[in-house]
C-alpha positions as a LaTeX table, in Angstrom:
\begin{tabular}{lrrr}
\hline
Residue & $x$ (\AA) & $y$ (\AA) & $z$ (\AA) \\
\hline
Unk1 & $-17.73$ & $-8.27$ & $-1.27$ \\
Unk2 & $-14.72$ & $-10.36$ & $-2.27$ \\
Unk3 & $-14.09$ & $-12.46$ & 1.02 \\
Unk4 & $-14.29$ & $-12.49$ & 4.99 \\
Unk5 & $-11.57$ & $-13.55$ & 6.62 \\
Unk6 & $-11.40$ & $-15.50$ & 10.11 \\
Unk7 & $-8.65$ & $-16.22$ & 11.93 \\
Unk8 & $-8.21$ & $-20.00$ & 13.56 \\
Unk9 & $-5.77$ & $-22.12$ & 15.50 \\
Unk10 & $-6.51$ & $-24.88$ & 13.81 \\
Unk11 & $-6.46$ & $-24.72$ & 10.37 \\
Unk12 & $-6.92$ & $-28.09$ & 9.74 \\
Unk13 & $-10.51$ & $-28.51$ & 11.74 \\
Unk14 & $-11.51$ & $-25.10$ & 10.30 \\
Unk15 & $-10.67$ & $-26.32$ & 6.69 \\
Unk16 & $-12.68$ & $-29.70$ & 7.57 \\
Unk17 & $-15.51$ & $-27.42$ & 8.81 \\
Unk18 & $-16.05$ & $-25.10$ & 5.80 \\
Unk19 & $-15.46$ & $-28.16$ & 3.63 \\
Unk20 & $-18.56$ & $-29.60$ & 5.38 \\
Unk21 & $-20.32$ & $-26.88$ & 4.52 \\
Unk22 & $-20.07$ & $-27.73$ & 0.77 \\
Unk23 & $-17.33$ & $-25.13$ & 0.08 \\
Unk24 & $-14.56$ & $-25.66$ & $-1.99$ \\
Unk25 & $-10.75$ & $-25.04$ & $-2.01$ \\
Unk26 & $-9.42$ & $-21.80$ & $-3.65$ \\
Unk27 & $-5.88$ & $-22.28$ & $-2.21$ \\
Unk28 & $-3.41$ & $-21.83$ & 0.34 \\
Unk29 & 0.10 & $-19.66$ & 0.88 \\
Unk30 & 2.08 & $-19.01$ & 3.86 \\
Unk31 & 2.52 & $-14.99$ & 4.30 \\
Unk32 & 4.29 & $-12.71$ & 5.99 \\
Unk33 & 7.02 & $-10.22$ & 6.28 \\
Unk34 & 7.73 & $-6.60$ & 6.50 \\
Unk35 & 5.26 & $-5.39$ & 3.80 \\
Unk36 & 2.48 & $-7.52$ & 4.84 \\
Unk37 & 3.19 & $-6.34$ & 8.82 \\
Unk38 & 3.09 & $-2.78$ & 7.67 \\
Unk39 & $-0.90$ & $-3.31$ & 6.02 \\
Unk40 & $-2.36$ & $-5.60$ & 9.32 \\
Unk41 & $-0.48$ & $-3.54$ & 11.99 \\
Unk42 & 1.89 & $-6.81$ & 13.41 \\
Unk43 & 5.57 & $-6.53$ & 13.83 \\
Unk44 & 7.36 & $-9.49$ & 11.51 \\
Unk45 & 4.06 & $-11.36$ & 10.61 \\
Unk46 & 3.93 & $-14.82$ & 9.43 \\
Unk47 & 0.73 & $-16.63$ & 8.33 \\
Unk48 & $-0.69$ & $-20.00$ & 7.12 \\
Unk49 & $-3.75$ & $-18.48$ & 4.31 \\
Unk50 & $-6.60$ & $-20.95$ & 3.13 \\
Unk51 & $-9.38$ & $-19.56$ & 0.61 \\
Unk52 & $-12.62$ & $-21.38$ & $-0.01$ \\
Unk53 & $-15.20$ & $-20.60$ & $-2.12$ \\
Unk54 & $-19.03$ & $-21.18$ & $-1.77$ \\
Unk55 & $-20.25$ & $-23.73$ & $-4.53$ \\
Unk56 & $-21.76$ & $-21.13$ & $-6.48$ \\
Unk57 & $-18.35$ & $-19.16$ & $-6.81$ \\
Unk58 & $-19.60$ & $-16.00$ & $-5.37$ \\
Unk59 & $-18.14$ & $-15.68$ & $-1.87$ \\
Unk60 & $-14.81$ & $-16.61$ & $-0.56$ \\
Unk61 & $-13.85$ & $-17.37$ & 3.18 \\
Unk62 & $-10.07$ & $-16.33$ & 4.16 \\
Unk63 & $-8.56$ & $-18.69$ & 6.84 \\
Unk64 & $-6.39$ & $-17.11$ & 8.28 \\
Unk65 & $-3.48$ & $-19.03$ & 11.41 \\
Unk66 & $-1.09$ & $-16.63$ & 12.36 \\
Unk67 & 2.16 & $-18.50$ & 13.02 \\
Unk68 & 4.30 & $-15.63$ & 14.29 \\
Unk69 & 2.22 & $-12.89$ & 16.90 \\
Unk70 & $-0.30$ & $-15.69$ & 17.68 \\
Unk71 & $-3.52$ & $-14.39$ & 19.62 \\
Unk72 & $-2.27$ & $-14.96$ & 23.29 \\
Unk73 & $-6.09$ & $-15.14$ & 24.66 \\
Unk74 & $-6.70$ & $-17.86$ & 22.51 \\
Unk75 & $-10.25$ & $-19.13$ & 20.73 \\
Unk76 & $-13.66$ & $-17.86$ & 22.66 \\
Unk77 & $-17.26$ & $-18.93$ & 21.55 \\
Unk78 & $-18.79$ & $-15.55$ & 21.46 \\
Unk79 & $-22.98$ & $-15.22$ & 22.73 \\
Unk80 & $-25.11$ & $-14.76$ & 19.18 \\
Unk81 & $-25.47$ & $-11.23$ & 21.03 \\
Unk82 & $-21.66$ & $-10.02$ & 21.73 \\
Unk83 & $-20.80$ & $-6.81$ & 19.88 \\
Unk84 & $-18.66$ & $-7.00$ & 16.84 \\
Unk85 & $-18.79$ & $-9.71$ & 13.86 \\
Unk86 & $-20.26$ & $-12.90$ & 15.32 \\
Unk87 & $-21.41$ & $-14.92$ & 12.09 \\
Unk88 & $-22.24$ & $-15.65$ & 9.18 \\
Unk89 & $-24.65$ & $-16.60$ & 6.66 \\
Unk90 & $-25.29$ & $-19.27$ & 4.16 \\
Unk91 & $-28.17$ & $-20.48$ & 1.86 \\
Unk92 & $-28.29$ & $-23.60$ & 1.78 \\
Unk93 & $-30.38$ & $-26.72$ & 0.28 \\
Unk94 & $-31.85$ & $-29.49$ & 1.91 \\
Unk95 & $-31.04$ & $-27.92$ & 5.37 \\
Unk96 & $-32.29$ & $-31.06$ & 7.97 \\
Unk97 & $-29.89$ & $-33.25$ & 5.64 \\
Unk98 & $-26.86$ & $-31.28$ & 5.70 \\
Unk99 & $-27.50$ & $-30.61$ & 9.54 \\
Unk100 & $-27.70$ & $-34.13$ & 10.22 \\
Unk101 & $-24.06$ & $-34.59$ & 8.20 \\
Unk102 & $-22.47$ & $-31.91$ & 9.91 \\
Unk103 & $-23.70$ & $-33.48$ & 13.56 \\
Unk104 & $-22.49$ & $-36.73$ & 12.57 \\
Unk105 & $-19.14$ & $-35.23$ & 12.32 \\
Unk106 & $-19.67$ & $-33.11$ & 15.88 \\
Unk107 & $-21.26$ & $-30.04$ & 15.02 \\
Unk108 & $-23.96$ & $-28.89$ & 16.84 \\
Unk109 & $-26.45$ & $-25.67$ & 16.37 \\
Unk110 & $-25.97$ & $-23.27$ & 19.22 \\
Unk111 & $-30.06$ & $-23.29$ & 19.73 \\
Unk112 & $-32.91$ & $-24.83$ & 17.40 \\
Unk113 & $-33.69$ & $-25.10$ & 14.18 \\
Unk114 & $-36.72$ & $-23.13$ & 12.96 \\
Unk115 & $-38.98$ & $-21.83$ & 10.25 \\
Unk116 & $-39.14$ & $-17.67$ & 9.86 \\
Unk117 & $-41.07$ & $-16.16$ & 7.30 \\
Unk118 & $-39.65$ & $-18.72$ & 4.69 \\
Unk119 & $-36.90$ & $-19.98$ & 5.65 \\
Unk120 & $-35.87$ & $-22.81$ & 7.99 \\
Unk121 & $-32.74$ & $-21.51$ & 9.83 \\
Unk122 & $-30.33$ & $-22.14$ & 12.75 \\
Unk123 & $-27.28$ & $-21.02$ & 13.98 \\
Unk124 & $-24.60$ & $-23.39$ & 13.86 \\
Unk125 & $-21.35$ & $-22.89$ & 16.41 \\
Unk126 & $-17.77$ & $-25.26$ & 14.44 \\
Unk127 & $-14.56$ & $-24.81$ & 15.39 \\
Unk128 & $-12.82$ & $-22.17$ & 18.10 \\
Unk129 & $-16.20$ & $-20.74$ & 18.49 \\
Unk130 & $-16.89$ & $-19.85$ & 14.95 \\
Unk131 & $-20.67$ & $-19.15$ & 14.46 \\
Unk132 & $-22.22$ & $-19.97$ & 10.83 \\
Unk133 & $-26.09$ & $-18.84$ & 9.87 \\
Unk134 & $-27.49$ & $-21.83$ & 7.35 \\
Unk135 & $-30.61$ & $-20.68$ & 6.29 \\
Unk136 & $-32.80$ & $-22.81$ & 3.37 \\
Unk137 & $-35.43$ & $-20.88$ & 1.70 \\
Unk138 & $-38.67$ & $-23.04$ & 1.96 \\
Unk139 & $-41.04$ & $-20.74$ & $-0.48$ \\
Unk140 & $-39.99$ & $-21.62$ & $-3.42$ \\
\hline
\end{tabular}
């Protein structure tokens, strides 16, 4: 897999969010026009386009604000059940420590933290309803 890609309103939280999570910028390009409308299906695109990588360079998030042919409904914080892609996941380190960063900065899980065969885990809801797994593998 090369990247996921979520689109935002608010690039700036969504950077500050992903940054929190210990990733790191890749960078950023503003996008758009006829060939680029023709591959995402939007008539005369434009685009703000942020990568980040995880710290281990293996994974890269694509944010993605779309500056002409905005999403009219606006953000929604989806149920962990809805149908479609809802989140995803991380590995992390030192899981109670990073959670108690990211609350400090007004992040909150969407239920409880808790310990599954080996891992402590929680769902973790940021900005415009984005939903982030953090899971920290306690077995080893």
């Amino acid at each position: 897999m090369d990247h996921v890609s979520i689109n935002v309103e608010d690039m700036d939280a969504a950077k500050e969010f992903f940054f929190a999570l210990g990733m790191e910028p890749v960078g950023e390009a503003k996008v758009g026009g006829e060939m680029v409308g023709r591959i995402i299906g939007l008539a005369e695109p434009m685009s703000d386009v942020v990568f980040v990588r995880t710290p281990d360079g293996h994974s890269q998030i694509e944010l993605v604000k779309h500056l002409a042919c905005p999403d009219e409904l606006g953000p929604h914080a989806p149920a962990s059940n809805r149908l479609g892609l809802i989140h995803i996941c991380f590995e992390v380190e030192g899981l109670q420590d990073l959670l108690a960063d990211l609350r400090a900065k007004g992040y909150d899980t969407v239920g409880t933290v808790e310990s599954f065969q080996g891992y402590l885990m929680c769902f973790l809801r940021g900005p415009e309803g984005i939903i982030v797994e953090l899971d920290e593998n306690t077995q080893s």
